[in-house]
C-alpha positions, 0 to 999 in steps of 0.5 A, a space after each residue: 224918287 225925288 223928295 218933294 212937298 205933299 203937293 195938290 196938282 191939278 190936272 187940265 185939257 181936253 179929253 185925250 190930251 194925254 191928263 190920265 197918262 200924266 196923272 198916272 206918272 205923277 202918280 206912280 213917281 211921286 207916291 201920290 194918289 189919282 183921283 179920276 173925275 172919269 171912274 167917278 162919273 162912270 161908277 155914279 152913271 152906273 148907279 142910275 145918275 142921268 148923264 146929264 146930272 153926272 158931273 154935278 154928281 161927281 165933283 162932290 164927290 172928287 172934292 171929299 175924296 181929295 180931302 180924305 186922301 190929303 188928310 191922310 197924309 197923300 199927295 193927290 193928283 186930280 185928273 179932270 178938265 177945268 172948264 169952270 173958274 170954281 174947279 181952280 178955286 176949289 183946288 186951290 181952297 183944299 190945298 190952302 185947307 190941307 198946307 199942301 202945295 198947289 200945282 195946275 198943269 194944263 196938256 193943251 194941243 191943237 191938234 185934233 187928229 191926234 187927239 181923235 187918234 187917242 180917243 180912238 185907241 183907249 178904251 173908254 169908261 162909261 162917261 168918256 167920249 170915243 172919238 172927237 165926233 163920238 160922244 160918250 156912250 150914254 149920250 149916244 153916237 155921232 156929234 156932228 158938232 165935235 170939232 166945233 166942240 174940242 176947238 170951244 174947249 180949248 179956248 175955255 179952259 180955265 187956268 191959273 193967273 200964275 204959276 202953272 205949268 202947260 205942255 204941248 200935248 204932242 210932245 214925247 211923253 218923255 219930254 214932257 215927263 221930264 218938264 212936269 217932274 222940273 216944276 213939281 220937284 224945283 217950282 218951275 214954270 212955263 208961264 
């Protein structure tokens, strides 16, 4: 295992970009704990929270739980798309707070087929969709609108000004193991 600073890395893409699969690795590598903005939004769904109020619920929740972890001297990795300006600016606030570096790698595709070809092979929790016209369970079946909906995403995924890493979400896991590891360990970036 490679020394590297206690980091905060932000995990970020579409769902079935391949974000749990990287954030696992990282995690597994590097000693670091994941925190799973899907676990949190199923186990909050479970306890009665309408779907529509599940996120607003969850990343409270994700935030405190980072803080914790940081706090006990982990390094976290935090699996969840960014679609808002203010889940950056949070990451990077709780680095700042904690003294840990902060780190953002964004899984980006265009690729729809594949993506629908790995929400179709995982088995999804309670908060997450199952195909790219499947929406999450709670939500109900077909989402004509999905495609449109993925095609949105990308596009309004937020990310840093600088000092980031993005990787196409195609590629073998290995390669892009190897490219998350260089920027972690040495400070590399893609843009």
């Amino acid at each position: 295992m490679s020394e590297v600073r206690r980091f905060l890395l932000q995990m970020s893409g579409v769902p079935g970009s391949g974000k749990s699969t990287i954030a696992r690795h990282v995690g597994s590598r590097y000693g670091a704990i994941v925190v799973d903005l899907d676990v949190i939004r199923s186990a909050v769904l479970d306890g009665g929270v309408p779907a529509e109020d599940s996120g607003r619920a969850a990343y409270p929740v994700m935030y405190a739980l980072t803080r914790s972890l940081l706090d006990q001297g982990f390094s976290v990795v935090i699996d969840s798309p960014c679609q808002y300006d203010e889940i950056i600016a949070t990451g990077r606030e709780i680095a700042h707070e904690r003294g840990v570096a902060y780190k953002y790698v964004e899984c980006r595709t265009d690729d729809l087929t594949a993506i629908d070809n790995r929400l179709g092979a995982r088995v999804p929790m309670r908060s997450q969709r199952r195909g790219v016209s499947v929406l999450p369970v709670d939500l109900g079946g077909a989402d004509a609108t999905g495609e449109q909906a993925f095609r949105g995403w990308l596009h309004a995924t937020k990310r840093p000004v600088e000092g980031y890493l993005q990787v196409e979400a195609t590629e073998s896991m290995d390669l892009i193991l190897k490219e998350v590891g260089a920027y972690l360990e040495l400070g590399q970036v893609a843009r």
